[in-house]
N, C-alpha and C positions, 0 to 999 in steps of 0.2 A: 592508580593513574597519577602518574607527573601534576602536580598543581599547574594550572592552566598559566597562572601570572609569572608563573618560572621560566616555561616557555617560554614567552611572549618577553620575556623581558633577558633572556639568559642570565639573569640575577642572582642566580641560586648558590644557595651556601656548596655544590659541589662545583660548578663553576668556581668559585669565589678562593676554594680554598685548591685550586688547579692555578689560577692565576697570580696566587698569592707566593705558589712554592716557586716560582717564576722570580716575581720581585713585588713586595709589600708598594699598595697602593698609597701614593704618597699626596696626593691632590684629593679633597672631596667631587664625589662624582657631581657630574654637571646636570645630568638628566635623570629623573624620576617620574616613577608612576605611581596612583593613589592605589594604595589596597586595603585599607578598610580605616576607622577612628579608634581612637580612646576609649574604651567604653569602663573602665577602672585602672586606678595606679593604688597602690597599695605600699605602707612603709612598715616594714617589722621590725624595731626599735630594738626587739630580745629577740637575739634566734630559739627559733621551735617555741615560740610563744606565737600566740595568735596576732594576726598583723591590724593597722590602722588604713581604713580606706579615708584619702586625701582626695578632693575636690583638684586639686593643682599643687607644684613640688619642685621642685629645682633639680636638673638633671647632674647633680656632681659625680666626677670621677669615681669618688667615693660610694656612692650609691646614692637613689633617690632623699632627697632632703623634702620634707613638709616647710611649707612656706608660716607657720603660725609657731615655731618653735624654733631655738637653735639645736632644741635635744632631741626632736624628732627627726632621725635621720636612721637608715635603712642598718638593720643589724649591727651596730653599735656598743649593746648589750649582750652578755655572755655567762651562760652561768656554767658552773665548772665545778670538779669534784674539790675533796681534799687535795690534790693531788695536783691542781692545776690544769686538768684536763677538760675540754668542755665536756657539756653533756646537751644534747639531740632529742627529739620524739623517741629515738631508737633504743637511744641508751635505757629513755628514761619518759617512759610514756605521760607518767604525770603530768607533764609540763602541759599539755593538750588541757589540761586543766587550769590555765593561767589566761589572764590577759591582761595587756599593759594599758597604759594610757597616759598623756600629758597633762599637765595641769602646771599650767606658768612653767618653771623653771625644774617641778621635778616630773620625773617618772613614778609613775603609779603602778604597781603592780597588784593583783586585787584576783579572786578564785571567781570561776564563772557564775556556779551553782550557789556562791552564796555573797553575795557583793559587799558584805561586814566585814569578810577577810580579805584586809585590805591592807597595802603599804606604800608610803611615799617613800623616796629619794630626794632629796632635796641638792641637784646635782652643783648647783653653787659651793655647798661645804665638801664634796668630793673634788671638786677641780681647786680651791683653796688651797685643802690642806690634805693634798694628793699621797697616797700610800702606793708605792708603784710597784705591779706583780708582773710576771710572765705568767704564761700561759699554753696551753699546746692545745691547737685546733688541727688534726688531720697528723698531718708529719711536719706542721711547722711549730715552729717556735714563735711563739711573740713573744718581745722583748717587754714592752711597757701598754699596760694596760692599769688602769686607777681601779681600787678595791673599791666597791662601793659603799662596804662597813659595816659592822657587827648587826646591827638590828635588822639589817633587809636578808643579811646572811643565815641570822635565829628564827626567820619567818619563812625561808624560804626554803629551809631544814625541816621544819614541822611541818608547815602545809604539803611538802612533798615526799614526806617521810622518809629523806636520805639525810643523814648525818654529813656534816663538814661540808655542803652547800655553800658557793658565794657567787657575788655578782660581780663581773667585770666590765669596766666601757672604755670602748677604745676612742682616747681622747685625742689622736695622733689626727694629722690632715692627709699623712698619706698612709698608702699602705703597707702592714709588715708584714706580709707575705710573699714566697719567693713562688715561682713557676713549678710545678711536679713535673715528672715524668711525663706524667697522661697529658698534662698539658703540655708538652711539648712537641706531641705528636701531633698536633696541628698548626700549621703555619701560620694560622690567620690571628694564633692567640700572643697577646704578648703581655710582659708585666704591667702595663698599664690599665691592664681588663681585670687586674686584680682587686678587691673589692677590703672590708674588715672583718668581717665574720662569717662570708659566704664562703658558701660553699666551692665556688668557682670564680665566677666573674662579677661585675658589681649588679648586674640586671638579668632578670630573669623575662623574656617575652611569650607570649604564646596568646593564640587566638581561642575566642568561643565556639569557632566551628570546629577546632579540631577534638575542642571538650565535647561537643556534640555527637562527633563523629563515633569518640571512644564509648558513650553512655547508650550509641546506637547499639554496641556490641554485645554490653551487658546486661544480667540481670540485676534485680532491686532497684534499691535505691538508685538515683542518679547521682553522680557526682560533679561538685562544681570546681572552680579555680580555687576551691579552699585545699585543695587535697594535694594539689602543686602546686603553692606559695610561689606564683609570679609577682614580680615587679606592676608589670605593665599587662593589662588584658586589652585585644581589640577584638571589636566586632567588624562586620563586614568584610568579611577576609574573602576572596573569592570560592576556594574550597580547602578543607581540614587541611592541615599540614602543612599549607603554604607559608609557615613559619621558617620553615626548613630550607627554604630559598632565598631566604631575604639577605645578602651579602651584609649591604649597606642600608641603613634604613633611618629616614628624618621622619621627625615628627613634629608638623607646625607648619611656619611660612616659610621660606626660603632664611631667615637667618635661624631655625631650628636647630638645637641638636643633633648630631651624626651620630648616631651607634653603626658596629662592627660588630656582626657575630663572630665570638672568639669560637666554639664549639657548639657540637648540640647538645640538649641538657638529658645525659641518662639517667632515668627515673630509679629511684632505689624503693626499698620496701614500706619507705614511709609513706607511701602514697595507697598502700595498702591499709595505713589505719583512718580511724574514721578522726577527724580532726576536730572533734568535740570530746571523744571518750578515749581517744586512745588503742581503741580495741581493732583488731586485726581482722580484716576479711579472711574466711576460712579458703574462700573459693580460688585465691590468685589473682584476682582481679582488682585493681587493671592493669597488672602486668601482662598479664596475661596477654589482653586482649590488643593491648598495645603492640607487644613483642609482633601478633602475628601478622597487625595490619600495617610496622613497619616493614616487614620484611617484602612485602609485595609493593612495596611504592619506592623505596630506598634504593640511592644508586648503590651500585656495587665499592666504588672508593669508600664513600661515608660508612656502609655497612662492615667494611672491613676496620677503620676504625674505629668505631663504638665497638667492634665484637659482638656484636647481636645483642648488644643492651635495649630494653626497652626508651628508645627517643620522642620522648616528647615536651617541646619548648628547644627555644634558643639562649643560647649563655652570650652574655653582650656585655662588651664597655664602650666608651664614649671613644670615638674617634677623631670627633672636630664639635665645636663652638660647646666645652663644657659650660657651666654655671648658668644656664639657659632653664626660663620656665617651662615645662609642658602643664597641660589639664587635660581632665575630662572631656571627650568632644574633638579633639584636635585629630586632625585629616592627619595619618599616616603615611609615609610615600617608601617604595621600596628604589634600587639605584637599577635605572638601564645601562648596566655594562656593554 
């Protein structure tokens, strides 16, 4: 069943991205409706490291910023083989082993299971006396990214036991990534939704009912918004999925930030591991279960799109009033097209 607030509002990311291949919306919309609050913002400092839940964040272009840091700011961090390549859950499951942390001026990096192994960065003497690498995330290239330096490099080798491990931060204010393919098969998406080390766009959104929805399907364990590393969680969403509608969407009072869903976010098989251990569901799930309950609610346009990928969550960048604070709590509004 169609999310109720999509109807009601003809807001929906297939609207959105039918009106778009038209001509890009150049005015923020005027009229909105509430569909649900804040109920977490999350910043992931090292991708495929486990993220930081923030009270309140500053909505930049770039991705979510923590208001208590200048270094905490949404995937920024990058660790990468010899070879300059990153490396993911996927590549390299150990990471699921890691978690980061701020302390003043550096990042902390430090093993779940045992909090003695532990390491700072002390990101003052990396922006100093800067050592500048490339890098390749996906099929881009980035040109300058800062080494973070032999010690966090020797620790982060042995604790995960790959050889010629380093750390990268992208010290740049904008972003060096170009448009793919795949993104360009959606109209709605442009280089401005481009993020630093994400995977698509600078924000990731999705509600708890749609988490709900999917843990209805399955067996075990239940899973939470740990296992899709969103940006932004809201609760009170009217019903599951109604992410997938949200064209336009503020969040706050009328001088809020404007996100744009650039696409929908296709789930890949890291959502398959458990985000403590690493370890793989045998069952398929929750592809699985995903895959089958989008195919009966999804329009025909979007589904042709994705290719029958597993959709769950919206991929977003700022459309209007960036460097704006959101928090925890703050009333969400979707746009009445």
């Amino acid at each position: 069943m169609v999310a109720a607030v999509s109807v009601a509002c003809f807001g929906g990311l297939v609207t959105g991205l039918i009106l778009a291949s038209r001509k890009r919306k150049e005015k923020a919309p005027e009229k909105w409706i509430k569909v649900g609050t804040i109920s977490d913002l999350i910043v992931y400092p090292v991708k495929s490291v486990a993220g930081i839940y923030v009270h309140e964040g500053t909505a930049t272009k770039l991705g979510l910023k923590g208001c208590d840091s200048i270094i905490l700011r949404d995937r920024v961090f990058l660790v990468v083989d010899s070879n300059g390549a990153f490396m993911n859950q996927k590549k390299l499951p150990e990471l699921t082993s890691l978690a980061a942390e701020i302390d003043g001026d550096s990042l902390v990096l430090k093993v779940v299971d045992d909090p003695n192994q532990r390491i700072a960065v002390y990101m003052p003497n990396v922006c100093l006396h800067p050592v500048v690498r490339p890098c390749r995330l996906y099929n881009d290239s980035i040109k300058e990214t800062l080494d973070c330096g032999e010690e966090v490099a020797i620790w982060l080798s042995r604790v995960l036991k790959r050889e010629g491990l380093r750390l990268y931060y992208h010290a740049a204010d904008k972003s060096q990534r170009s448009m793919s393919k795949l993104h360009k098969k959606f109209p709605f998406f442009s280089p401005d939704d481009l993020g630093t080390f994400h995977d698509e766009t600078s924000y990731l959104m999705m509600s708890e009912k749609s988490i709900d929805e999917i843990n209805s399907k399955i067996a075990g364990s239940p899973l939470t918004h740990k296992s899709f590393r969103p940006t932004i969680v809201i609760k009170g969403a009217s019903e599951a999925f109604a992410e997938d509608f949200w064209t336009y969407v503020r969040i706050g009072n009328d001088a809020g930030p404007i996100f744009k869903t650039a696409m929908p976010c296709a789930r890949c098989r890291m959502t398959q591991m458990d985000p403590k251990t690493g370890e793989v569901r045998p069952d398929g799930e929750p592809l699985k279960s995903i895959k089958s309950i989008k195919r009966q609610i999804r329009d025909r346009i979007v589904t042709k799109l994705t290719e029958k990928d597993a959709i769950l969550g919206a991929h977003m960048g700022i459309f209007d009033r960036a460097n704006v604070k959101i928090k925890v709590g703050d009333p969400v509004y979707a746009a009445l097209l």
